[in-house]
N, C-alpha and C positions, 0 to 999 in steps of 0.2 A: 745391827747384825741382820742379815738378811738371812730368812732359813721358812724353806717350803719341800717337802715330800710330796706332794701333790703337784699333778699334772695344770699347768697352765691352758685354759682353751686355742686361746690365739697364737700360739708358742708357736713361732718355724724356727729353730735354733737349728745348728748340726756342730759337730766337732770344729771348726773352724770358726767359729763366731768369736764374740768375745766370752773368755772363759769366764763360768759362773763356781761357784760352791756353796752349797747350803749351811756352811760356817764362814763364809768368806775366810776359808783357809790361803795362806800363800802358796800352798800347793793342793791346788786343786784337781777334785777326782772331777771324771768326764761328767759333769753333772749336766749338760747340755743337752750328750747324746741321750743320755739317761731318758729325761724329759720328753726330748725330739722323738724317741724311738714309743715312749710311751704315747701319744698325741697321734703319729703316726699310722699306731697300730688300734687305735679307738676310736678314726675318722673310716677305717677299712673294716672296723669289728674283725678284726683278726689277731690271733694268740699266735705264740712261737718262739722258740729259743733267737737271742741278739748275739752277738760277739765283738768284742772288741781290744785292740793291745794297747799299752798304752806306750810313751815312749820310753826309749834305752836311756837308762841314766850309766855313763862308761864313767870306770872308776880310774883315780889319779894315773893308775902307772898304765893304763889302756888294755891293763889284762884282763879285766869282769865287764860285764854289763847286765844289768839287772831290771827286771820291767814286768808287766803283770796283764793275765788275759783276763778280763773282764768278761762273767755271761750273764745274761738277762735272761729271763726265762717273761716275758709277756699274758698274761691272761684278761677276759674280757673284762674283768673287775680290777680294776688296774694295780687296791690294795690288796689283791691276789697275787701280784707279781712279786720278784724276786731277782736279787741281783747276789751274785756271788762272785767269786777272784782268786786267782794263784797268782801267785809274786814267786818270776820265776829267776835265778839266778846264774847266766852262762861263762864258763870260760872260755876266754875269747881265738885264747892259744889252741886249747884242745877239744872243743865243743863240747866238753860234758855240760849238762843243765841240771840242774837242782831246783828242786821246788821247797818251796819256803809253807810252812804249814802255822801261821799264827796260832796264839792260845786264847785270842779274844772272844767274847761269849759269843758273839753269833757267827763268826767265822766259822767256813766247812771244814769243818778239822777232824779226820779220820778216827786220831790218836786218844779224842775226847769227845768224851759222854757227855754235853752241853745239854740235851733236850732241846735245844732251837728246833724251833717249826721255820721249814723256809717259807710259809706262806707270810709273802709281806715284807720278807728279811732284805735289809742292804745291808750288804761285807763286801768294800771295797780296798784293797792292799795299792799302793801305789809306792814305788822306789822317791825317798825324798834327798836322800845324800848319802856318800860316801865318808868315810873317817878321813882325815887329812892323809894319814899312811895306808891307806885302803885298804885295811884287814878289818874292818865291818863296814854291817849297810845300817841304814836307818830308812823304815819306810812307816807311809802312813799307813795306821787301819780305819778307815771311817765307817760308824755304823749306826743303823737305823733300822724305822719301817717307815713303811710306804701309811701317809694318812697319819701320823704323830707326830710330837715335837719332841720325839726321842734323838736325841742325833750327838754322839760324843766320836772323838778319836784316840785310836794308842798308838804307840810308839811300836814298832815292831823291828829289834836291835839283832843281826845276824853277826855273830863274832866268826868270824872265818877257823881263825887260829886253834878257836876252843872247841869248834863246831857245836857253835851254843847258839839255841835261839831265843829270847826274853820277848814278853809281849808285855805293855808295862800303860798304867796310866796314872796321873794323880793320885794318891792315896791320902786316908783321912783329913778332910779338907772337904767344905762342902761346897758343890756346883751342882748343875746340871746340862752343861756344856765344856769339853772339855777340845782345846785347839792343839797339836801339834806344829810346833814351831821351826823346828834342826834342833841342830846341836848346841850345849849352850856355849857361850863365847867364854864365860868365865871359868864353869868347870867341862871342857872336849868332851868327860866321860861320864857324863849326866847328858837326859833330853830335854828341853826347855819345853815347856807347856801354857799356853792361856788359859785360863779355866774360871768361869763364873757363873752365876743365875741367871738364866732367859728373863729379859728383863732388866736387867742391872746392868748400869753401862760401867762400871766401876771392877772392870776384870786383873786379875793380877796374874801374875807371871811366877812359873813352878817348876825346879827341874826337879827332875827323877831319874834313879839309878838303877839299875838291872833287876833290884829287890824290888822296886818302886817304892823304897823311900823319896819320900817329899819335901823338898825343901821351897822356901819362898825364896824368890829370886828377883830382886826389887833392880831395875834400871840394867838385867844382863839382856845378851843380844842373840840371836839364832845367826849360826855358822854353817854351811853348804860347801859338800864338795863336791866336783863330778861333775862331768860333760853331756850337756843333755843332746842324746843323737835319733831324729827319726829316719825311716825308711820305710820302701813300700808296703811294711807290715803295720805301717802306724794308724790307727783308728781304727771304723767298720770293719768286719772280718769277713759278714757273711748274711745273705739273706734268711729270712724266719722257715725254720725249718716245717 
């Protein structure tokens, strides 16, 4: 498994390379530009807010699309920096947008008294799949700091219907990396999870339900729905403020 918080020297990556992740997730957060923006802005000694969207994931019946602006906040100390995210949710018919507020601990979440310090913090939300009937979303929350080997993912389940939102991850079971998968193949209404010790190559597989109960989930399979669509809004957004 491949997994670094720390800036590379020689790095020229940009959004277009080959996509990396610091869980080698199958759906990977911009971990490139992340990098490239950090590298960047340390060869210039220059701090400043980054931006970036990621792509539209459009759901079965082509009425939602859902996708997330990424901001970096840059400083000369790199494990000074800060990466935060809205996962935003539009309808396509009527343009209203909804913003999707995780319950994850380091996510910026108005609603909750977490104590996170953003110094250092990554909270990145990324749209992973649609429901087969496209009345919820499933996205990723991947999170970290900058300079550790902290780095797990949840599950961030938006039920349309209930106007419910579940932030969910493995429960009792020990790890200290935990992967988001999709949906599982066996149970639609569970999320399938990888989840092991840094170090142990012997990971097992775990879905979990809106409570985050856990179940082990031996030889089930991750399920995706949804049409991945970009446009001129996809990537960089904007130079350092």
């Amino acid at each position: 498994m491949h997994y670094s918080t720390s800036p590379s020297p020689g790095l020229a990556m940009s959004h277009q390379s080959i996509q990396i992740d610091p869980l080698d997730s199958p759906h990977p957060v911009p971990w490139g530009w992340v990098l490239a923006t950090l590298n960047a802005s340390s060869s210039s000694n220059l701090s400043g807010t980054y931006c970036y969207r990621s792509q539209s994931l459009i759901s079965p019946s082509q009425e939602y699309a859902a996708y997330s602006r990424i901001q970096m906040q840059v400083e000369s100390e790199y494990f000074r920096s800060h990466v935060t995210s809205v996962l935003f949710l539009e309808n396509l018919r009527t343009g209203d947008l909804q913003a999707i507020t995780p319950a994850s601990p380091l996510a910026d979440n108005p609603f909750l008294n977490t104590g996170a310090d953003l110094e250092g913090r990554i909270s990145i939300a990324i749209p992973v799949s649609w429901s087969e009937s496209g009345d919820r979303l499933l996205a990723r929350e991947f999170e970290s700091f900058f300079g550790s080997d902290i780095a797990s993912d949840y599950a961030v389940i938006v039920n349309q219907s209930r106007n419910r939102v579940n932030t969910v991850a493995p429960t009792k079971i020990d790890y200290t990396n935990a992967v988001l998968l999709g949906w599982s193949q066996f149970e639609p209404g569970r999320v399938l999870f990888r989840a092991g010790m840094m170090g142990d190559e012997n990971w097992q597989q775990w879905t979990v339900d809106t409570t985050g109960q856990t179940m082990l989930a031996k030889g089930d399979r991750p399920i995706t729905y949804g049409q991945v669509s970009s446009s001129v809004w996809t990537g960089p957004q904007m130079q350092p403020q």
